[in-house]
Backbone as CSV, one residue per row, in Angstrom:
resi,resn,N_x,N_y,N_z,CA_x,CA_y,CA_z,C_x,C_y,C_z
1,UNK,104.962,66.481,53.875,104.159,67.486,54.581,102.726,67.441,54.072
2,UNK,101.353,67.533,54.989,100.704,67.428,54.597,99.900,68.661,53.890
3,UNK,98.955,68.481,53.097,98.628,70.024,52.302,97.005,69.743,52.210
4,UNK,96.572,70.099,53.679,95.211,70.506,53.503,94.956,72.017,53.308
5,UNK,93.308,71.450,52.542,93.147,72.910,51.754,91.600,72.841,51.850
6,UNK,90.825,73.995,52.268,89.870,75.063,52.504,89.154,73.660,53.493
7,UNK,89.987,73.574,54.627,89.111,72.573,55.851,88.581,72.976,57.021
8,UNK,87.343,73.431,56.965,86.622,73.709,58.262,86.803,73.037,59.433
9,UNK,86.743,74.339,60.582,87.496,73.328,61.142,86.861,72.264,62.331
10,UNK,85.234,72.175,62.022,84.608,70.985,62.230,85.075,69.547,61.418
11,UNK,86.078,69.597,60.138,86.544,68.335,59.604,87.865,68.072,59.477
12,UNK,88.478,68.977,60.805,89.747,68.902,60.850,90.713,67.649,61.135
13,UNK,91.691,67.168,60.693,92.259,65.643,60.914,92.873,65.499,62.390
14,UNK,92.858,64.341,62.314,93.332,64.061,64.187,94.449,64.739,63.939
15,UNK,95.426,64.314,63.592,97.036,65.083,64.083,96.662,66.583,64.462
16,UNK,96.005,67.796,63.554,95.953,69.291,64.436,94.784,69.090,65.383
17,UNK,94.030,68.291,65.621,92.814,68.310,66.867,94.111,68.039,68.155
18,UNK,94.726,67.461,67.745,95.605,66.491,68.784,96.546,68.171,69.231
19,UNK,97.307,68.449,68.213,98.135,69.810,68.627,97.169,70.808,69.052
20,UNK,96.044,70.953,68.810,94.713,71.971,69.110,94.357,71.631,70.341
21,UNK,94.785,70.570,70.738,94.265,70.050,72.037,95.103,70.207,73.509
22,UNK,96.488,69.844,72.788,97.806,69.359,73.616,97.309,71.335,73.850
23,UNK,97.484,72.118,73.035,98.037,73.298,73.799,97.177,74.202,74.359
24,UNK,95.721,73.899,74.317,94.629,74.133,74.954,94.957,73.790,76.667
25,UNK,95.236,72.382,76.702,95.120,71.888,77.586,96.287,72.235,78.465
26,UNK,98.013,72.860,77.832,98.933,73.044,78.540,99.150,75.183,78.783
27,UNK,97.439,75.348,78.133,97.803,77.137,78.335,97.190,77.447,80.074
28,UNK,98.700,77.829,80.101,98.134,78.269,82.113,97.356,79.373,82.118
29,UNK,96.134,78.615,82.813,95.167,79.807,83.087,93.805,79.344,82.717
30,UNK,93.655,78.375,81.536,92.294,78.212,80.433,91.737,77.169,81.451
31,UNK,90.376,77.748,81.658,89.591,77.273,82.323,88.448,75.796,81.309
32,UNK,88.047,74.827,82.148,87.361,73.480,81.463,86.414,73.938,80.805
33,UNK,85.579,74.861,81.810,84.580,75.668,81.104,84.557,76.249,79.542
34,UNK,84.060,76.415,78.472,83.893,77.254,77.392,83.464,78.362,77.465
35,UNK,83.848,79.437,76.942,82.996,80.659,77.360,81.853,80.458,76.325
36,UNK,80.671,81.461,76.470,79.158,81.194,75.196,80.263,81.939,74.158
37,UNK,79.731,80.714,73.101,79.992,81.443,71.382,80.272,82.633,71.022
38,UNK,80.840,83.442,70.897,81.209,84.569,70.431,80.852,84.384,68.564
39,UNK,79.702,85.619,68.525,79.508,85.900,67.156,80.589,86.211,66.315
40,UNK,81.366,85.300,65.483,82.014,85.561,65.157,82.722,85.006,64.067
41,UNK,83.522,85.184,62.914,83.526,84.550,61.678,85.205,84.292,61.443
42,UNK,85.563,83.307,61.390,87.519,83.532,60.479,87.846,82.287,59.565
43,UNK,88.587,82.837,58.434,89.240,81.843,58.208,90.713,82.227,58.366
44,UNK,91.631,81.645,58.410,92.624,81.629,59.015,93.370,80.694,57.918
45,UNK,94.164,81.192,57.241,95.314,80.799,55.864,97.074,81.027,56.146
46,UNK,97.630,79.729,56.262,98.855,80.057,56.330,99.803,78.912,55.165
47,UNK,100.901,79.500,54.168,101.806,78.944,53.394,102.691,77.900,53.928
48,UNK,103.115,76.907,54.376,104.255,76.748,55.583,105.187,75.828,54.346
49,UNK,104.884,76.093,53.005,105.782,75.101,52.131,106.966,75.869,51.361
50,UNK,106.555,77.137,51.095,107.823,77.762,50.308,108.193,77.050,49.131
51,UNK,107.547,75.844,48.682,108.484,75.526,47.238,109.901,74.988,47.640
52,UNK,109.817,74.544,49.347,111.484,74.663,49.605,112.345,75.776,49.075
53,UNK,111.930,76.867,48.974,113.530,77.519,48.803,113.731,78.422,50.030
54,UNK,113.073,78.048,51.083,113.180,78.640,52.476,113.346,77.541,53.455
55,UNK,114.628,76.859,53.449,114.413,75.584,54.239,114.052,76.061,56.013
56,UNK,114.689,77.233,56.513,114.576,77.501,57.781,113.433,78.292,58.508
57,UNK,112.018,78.401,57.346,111.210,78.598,57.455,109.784,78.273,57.802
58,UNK,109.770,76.871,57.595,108.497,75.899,57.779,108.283,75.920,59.094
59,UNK,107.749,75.533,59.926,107.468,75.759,61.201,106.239,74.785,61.739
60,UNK,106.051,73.989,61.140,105.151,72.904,61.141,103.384,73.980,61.953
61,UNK,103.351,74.522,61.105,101.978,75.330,60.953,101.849,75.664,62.319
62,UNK,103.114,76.233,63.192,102.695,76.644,64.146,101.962,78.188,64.272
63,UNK,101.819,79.208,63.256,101.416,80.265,62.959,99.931,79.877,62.981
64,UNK,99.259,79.625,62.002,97.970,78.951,62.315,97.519,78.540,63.395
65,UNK,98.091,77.670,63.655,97.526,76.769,65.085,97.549,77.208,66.076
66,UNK,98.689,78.566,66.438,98.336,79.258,67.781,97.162,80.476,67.334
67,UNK,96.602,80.463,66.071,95.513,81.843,65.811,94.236,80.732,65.844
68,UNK,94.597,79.725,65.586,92.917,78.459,65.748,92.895,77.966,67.657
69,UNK,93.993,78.050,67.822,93.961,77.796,69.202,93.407,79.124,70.175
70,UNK,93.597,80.288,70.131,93.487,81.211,70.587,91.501,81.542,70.444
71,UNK,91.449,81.415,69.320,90.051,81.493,68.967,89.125,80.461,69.466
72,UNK,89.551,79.063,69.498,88.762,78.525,70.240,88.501,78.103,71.069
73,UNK,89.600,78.571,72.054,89.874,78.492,73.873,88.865,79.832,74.211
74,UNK,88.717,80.973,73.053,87.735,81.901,73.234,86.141,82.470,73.039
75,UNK,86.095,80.573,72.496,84.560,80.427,72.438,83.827,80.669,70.999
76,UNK,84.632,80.706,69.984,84.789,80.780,68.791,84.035,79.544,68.296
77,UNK,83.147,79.459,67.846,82.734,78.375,67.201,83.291,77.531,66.603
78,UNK,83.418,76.456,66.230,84.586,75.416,65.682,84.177,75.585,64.141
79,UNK,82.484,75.725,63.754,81.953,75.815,62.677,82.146,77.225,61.894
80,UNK,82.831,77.538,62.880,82.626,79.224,62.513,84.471,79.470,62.136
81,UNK,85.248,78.208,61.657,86.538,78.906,61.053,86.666,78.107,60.106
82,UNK,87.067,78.670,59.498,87.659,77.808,58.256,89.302,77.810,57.779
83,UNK,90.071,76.527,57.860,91.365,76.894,58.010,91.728,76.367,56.957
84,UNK,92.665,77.232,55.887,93.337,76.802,54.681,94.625,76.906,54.727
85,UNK,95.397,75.631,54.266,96.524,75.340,54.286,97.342,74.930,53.409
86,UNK,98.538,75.793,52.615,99.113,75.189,51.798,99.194,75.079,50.600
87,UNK,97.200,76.198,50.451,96.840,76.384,48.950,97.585,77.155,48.026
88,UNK,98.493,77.010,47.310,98.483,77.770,46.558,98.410,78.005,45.029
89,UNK,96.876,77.723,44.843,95.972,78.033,43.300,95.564,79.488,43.433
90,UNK,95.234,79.885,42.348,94.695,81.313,41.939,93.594,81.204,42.625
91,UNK,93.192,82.655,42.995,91.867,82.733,43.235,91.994,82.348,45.377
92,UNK,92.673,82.330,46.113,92.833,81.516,47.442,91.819,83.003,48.010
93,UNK,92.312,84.377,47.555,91.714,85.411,48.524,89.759,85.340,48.238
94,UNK,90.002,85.180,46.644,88.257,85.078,46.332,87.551,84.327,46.853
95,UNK,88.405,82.859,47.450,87.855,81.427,47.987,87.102,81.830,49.710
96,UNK,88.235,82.127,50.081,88.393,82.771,51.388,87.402,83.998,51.905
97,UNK,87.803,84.913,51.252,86.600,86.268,51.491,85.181,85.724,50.594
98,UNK,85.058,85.021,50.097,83.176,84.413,50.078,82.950,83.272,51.222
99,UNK,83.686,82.350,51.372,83.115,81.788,52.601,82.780,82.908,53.697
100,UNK,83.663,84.022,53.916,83.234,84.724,54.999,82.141,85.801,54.180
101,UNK,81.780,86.115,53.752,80.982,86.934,53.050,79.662,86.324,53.416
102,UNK,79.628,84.758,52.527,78.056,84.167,52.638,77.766,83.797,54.193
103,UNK,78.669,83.818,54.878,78.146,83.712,56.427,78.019,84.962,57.500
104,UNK,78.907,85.993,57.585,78.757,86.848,58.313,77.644,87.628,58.057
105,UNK,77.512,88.467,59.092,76.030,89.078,58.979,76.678,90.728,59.544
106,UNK,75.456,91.626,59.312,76.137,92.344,60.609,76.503,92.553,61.790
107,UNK,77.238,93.200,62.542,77.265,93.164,63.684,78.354,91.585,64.133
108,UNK,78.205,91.216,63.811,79.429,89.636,63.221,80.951,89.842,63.477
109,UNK,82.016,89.846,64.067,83.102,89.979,63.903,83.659,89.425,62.703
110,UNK,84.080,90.022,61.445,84.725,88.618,60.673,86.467,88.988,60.648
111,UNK,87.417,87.973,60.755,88.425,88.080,61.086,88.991,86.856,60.067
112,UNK,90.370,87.438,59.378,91.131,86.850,58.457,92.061,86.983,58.798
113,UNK,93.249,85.995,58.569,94.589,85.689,59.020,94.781,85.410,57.945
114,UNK,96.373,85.703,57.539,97.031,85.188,56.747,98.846,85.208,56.789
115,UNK,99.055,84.153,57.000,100.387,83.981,57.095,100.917,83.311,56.053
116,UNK,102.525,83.978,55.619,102.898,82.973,54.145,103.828,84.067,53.649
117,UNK,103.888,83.896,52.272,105.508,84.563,51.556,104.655,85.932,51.075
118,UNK,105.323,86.941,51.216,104.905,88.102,50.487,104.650,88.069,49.147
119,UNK,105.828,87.436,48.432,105.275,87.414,46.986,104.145,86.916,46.719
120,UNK,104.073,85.969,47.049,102.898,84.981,46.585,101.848,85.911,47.123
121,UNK,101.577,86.396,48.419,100.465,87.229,48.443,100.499,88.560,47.488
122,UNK,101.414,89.467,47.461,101.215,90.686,46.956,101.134,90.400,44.840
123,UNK,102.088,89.492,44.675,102.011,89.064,43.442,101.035,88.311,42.687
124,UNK,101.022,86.923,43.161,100.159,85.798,42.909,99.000,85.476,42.915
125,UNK,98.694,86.638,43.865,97.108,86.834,44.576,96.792,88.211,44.084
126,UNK,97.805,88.777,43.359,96.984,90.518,43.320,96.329,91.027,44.314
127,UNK,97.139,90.609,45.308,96.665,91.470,47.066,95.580,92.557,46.928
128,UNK,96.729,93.529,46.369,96.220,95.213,46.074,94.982,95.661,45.146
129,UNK,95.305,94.688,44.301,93.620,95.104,43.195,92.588,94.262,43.988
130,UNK,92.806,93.124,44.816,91.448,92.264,44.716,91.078,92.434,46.051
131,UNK,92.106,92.403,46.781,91.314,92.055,48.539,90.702,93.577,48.827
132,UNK,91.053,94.639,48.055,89.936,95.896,48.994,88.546,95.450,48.766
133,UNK,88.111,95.344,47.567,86.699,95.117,46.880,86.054,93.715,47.098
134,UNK,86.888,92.789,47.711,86.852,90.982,48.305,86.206,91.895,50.220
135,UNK,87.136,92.260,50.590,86.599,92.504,51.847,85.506,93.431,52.271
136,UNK,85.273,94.551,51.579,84.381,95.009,51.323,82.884,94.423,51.316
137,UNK,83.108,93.368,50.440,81.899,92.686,50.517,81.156,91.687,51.656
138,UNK,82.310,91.927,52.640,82.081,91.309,54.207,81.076,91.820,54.862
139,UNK,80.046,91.746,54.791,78.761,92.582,55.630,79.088,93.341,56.658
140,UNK,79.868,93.476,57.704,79.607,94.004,58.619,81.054,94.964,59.155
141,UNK,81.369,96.052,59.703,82.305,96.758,59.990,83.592,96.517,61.430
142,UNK,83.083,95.112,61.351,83.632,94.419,62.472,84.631,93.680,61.811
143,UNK,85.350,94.136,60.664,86.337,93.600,60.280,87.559,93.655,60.468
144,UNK,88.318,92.492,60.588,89.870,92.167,61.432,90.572,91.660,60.612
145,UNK,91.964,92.024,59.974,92.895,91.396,59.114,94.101,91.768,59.985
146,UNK,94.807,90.281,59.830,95.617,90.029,60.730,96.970,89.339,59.999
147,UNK,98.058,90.052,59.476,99.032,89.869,58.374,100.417,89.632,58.711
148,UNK,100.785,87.989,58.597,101.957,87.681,59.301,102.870,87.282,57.943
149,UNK,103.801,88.194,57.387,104.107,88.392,56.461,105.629,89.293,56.307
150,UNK,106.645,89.092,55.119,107.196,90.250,55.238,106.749,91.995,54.615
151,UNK,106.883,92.904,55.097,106.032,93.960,54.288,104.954,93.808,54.578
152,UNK,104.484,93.202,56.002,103.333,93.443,56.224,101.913,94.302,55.642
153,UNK,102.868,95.224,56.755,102.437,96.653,56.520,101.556,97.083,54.949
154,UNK,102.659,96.905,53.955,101.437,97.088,52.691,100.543,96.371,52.341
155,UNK,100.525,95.216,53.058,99.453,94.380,52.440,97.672,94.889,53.433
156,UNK,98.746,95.289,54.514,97.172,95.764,55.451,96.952,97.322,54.908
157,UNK,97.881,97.945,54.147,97.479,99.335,53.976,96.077,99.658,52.587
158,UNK,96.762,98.102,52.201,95.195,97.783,50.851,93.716,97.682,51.554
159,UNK,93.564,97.836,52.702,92.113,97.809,52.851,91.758,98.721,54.169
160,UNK,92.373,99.901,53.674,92.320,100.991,54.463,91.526,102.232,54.384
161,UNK,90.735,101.961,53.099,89.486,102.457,52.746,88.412,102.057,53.530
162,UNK,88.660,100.418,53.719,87.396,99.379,54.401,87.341,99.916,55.580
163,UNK,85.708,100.202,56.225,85.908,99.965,57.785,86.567,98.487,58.226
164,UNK,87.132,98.585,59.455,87.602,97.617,60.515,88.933,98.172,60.272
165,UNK,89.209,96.904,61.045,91.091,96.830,61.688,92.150,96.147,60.844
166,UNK,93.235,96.747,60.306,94.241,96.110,59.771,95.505,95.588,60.932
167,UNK,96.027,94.235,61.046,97.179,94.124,61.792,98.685,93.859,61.540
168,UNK,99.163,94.209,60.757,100.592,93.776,60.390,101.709,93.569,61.189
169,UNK,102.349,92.459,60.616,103.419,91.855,61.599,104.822,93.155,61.915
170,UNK,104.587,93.527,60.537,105.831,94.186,60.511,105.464,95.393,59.989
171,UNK,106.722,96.283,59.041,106.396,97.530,58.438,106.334,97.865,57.247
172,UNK,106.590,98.799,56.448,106.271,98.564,55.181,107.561,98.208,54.443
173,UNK,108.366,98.370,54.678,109.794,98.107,54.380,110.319,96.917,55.170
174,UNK,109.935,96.287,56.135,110.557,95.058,56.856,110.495,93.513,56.763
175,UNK,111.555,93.274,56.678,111.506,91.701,56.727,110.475,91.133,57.825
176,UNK,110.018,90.597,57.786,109.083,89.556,58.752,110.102,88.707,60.127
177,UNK,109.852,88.573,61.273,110.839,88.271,62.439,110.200,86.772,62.504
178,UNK,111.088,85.451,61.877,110.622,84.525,61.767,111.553,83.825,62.393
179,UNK,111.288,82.511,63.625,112.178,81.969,63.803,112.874,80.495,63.585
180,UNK,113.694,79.837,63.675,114.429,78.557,62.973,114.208,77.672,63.821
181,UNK,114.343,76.393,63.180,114.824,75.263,63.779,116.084,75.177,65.076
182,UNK,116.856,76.160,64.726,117.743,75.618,65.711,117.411,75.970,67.016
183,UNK,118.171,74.921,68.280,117.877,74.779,69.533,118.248,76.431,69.514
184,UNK,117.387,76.475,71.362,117.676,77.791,71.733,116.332,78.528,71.593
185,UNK,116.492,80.257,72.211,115.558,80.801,72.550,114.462,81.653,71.501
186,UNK,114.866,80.607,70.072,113.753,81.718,69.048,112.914,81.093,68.875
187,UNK,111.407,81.896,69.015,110.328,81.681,68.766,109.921,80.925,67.353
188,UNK,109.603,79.541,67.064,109.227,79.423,65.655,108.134,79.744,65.480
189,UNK,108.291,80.223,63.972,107.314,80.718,63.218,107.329,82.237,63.483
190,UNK,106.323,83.046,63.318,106.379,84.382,63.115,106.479,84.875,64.553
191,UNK,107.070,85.371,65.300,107.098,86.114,66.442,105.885,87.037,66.589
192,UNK,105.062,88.054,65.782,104.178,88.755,65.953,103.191,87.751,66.520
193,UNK,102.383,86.615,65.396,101.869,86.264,65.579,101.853,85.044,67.521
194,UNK,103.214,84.947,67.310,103.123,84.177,68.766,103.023,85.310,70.077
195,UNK,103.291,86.561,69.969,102.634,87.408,71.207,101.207,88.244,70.889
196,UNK,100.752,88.259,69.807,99.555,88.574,69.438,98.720,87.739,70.206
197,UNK,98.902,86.323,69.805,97.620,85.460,70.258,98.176,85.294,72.020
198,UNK,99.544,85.451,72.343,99.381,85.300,74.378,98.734,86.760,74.941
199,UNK,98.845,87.829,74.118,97.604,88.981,74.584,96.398,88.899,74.037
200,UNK,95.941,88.526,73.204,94.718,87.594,72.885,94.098,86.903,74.143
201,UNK,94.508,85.821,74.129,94.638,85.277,75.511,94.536,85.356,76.703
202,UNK,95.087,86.374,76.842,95.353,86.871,78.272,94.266,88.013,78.714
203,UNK,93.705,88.285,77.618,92.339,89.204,77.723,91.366,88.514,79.108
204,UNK,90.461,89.418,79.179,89.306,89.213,80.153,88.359,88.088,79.496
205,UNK,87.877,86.994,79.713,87.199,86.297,79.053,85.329,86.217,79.191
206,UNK,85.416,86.995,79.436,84.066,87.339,79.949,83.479,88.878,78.738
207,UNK,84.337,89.350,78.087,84.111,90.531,76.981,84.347,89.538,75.487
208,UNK,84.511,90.357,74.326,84.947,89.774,72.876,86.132,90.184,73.135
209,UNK,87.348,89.522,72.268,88.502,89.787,72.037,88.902,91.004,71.691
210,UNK,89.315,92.463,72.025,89.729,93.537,71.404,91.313,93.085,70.713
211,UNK,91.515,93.572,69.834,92.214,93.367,69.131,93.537,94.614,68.634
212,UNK,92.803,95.580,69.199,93.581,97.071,68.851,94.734,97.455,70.053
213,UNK,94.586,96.646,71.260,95.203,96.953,72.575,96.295,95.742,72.056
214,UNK,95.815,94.513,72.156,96.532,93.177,71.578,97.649,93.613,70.622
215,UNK,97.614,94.072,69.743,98.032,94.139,68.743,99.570,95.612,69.405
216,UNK,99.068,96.249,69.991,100.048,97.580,70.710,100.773,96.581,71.361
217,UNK,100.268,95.495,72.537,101.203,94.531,73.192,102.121,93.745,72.309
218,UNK,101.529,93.435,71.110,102.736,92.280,70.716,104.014,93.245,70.054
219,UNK,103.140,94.033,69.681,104.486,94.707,68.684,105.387,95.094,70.011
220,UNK,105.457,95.471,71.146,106.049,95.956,71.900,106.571,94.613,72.884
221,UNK,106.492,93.681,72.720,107.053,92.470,72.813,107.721,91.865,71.825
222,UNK,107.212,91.724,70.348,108.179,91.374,69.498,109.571,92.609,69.289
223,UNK,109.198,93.551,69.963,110.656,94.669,69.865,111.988,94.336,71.223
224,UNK,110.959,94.060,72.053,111.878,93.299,73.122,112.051,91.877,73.056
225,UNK,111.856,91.351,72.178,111.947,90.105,72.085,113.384,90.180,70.992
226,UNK,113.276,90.982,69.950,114.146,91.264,69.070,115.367,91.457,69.545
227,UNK,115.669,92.674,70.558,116.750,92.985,71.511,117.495,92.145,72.000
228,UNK,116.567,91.649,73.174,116.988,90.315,73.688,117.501,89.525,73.622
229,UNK,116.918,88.593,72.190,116.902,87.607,71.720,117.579,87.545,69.936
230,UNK,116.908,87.984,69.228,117.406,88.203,67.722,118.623,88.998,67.744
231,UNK,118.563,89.648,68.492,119.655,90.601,67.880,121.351,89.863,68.576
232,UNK,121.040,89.391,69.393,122.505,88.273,70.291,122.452,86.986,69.723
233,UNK,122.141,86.739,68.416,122.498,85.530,67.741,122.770,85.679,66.889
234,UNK,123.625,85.493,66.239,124.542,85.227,64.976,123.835,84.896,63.988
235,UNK,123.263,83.471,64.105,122.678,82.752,63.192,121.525,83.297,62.612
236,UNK,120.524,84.026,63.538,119.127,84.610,63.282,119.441,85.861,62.650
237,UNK,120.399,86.696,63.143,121.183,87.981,62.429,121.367,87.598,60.450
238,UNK,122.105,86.748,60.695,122.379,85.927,59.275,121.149,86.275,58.594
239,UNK,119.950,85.771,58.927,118.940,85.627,57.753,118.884,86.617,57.036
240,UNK,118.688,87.859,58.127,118.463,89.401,57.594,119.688,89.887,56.649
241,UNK,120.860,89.470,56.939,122.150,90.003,56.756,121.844,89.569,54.880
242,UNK,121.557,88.153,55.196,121.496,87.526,53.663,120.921,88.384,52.716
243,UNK,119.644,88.911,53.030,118.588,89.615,52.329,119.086,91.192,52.211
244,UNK,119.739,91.875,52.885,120.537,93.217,52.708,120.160,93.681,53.925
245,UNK,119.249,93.878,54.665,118.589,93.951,56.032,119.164,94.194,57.057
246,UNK,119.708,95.020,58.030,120.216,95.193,59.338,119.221,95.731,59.803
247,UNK,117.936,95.061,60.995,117.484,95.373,61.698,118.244,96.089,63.040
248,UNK,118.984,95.922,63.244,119.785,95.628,64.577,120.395,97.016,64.842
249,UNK,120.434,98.295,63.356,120.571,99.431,63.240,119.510,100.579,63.795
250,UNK,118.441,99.814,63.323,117.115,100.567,63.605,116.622,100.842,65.020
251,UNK,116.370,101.860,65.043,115.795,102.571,66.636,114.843,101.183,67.262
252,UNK,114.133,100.993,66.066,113.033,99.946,66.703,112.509,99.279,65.856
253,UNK,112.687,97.775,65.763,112.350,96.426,65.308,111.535,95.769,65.671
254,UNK,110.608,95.214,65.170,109.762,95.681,64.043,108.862,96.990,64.233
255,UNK,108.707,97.941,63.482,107.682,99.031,63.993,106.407,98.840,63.039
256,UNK,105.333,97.955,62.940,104.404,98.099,62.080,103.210,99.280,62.863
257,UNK,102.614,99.508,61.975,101.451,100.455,62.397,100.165,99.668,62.079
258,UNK,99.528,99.709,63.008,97.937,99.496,63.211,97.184,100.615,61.730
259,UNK,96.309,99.428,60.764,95.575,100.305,60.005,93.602,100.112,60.484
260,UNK,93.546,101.941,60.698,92.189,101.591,60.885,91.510,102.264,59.816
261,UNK,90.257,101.473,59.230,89.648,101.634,57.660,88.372,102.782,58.453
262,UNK,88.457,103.825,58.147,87.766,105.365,57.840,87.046,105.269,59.054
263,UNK,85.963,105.939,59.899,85.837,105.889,61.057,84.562,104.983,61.294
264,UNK,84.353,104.117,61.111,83.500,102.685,61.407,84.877,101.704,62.101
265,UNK,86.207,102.048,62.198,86.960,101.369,62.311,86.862,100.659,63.702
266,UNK,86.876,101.472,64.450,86.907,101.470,65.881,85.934,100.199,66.518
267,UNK,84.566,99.979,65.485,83.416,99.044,65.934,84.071,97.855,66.317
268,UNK,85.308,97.474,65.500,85.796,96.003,65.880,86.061,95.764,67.513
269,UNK,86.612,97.288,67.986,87.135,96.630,68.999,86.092,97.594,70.377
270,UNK,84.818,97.337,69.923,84.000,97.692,70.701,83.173,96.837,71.454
C-alpha cells in the first residue's frame, strides 16, 4: 500500500489523478465547464492502514478521494488542498493546521477532514489539548471540520469554543458505520462521508458549498441507509456485535449532532 504523506494536491501521483478523474468524469450531472475558484482552503487527512489489525477496514482511500473529488468538481483550487495520507508521526494535527493557517486569510473558507482510527486521533495526536488552540489560529471564521471517525462526535466537540462548523460522522458514544470488502450493497469506507460529499454535490453550483444543510442530509441518509442495508446483514451486524455495540436497538443510527463554535458559527455556511 502506498503511504503518501503531506502531498499537495498539485503533486499528486498518476494512480489518484486517474481515480480523481475516472469519478469526476462518471458523476451524473458534472458539467466540462469548471465553476470560478472558490476561496477556499483544505487539507484533507485520512489513516487507511490500521497497523493491520483492522483487516475489513482499508478501503483503498476511498474516504479521501470522494472529499478531494467533491471539492474539485466544485472549483476548489487544486493548489488550494493539501492531502495527507497514512501519516502517522507526532505532530500530523500541528503539520496540517499551519499549512492552513499560513495560507488562509479572512473571509477564506478553511476546511479539514479527517478520517482514520479514533485512538490514534484522540490519543496519539492529543486531539483535545491541541486542535482547539491549532484551529484557532486559522484566520478566518469560515471554519469547517469534517470527522469521519468512531466517537466522532467528541472529537468535533473539542473545537466548540472556535467559531465555524464541526461535522461528525457519528455520536459521542458510536461506533463509526464503515463498510467491507464483501460483495453486496455496503458502502466502502465511511458511509457519512459517502452521502456527505453526494449532498455536497448535488448543491447549486453557482453559490459556495453550505455545509450545515449537507451535513442534516447525510446523517438522515446514513440512518436509512443503516435500516435498509446494515441492519439486514449478518456480516456487517458482526462488526458492531464484536465491539459490544448493538446499533440495531437504537431509535436512530447514527445520531451525530452538528457542532457550531459560539455565534460567528453560522459565517461558514453563509
Amino acid at each position: 500500500m502506498s503511504r503518501d504523506r503531506d502531498v499537495p494536491v498539485r503533486r499528486i501521483g498518476a494512480p489518484l489523478a486517474v481515480i480523481v478523474l475516472s469519478l469526476i468524469a462518471g458523476h451524473p450531472g458534472v458539467v466540462s465547464a469548471s465553476p470560478p475558484p472558490a476561496a477556499g482552503w483544505a487539507v484533507i487527512v485520512e489513516d487507511d492502514s490500521y497497523g493491520g489489525r483492522y483487516p475489513d477496514l482499508p478501503a483503498g482511500y476511498a474516504n479521501s478521494t470522494r472529499m478531494l473529488t467533491v471539492l474539485i468538481e466544485r472549483g476548489w483550487s487544486a493548489d488550494h488542498i493539501l492531502l495527507i495520507r497514512d501519516d502517522l508521526r507526532p505532530g500530523l494535527l500541528g503539520r496540517a493546521l499551519r499549512w492552513l493557517a499560513d495560507r488562509v486569510r479572512p473571509g477564506d473558507t478553511a476546511l479539514l477532514y479527517v478520517a482514520g482510527e479514533y485512538e490514534f486521533l484522540a490519543r496519539d495526536l492529543d486531539w483535545a489539548q491541541t486542535m482547539p488552540a491549532l484551529w484557532r489560529r486559522v484566520r478566518t471564521s469560515r471554519r469547517v471540520l469534517i470527522v469521519e471517525s468512531c466517537f466522532a462526535e467528541r472529537l468535533a466537540s473539542a473545537v466548540k469554543s472556535v467559531p465555524g462548523l464541526a461535522l461528525p460522522a457519528v455520536g459521542r458514544a458510536e461506533w463509526d458505520l464503515w463498510g467491507s470488502h464483501e460483495p453486496g450493497a455496503l458502502v466502502e469506507g465511511g458511509a457519512f462521508t459517502y452521502y456527505l460529499t453526494r449532498a455536497l454535490a448535488a448543491q447549486p453550483r453557482d453559490v459556495p458549498l453550505r455545509f450545515r444543510p449537507a451535513f442534516a442530509e447525510a446523517t438522515a441518509e446514513a440512518q436509512t441507509y443503516f435500516r435498509a442495508v446494515v441492519a439486514k446483514s449478518p456480516a456487517a451486524l458482526n462488526l458492531f456485535h464484536a465491539v459490544g455495540s448493538f446499533p440495531e436497538r437504537l431509535a436512530q443510527f447514527p445520531n451525530p449532532h452538528l457542532i457550531s463554535g459560539d455565534a460567528a458559527a453560522d459565517a461558514a455556511d453563509e
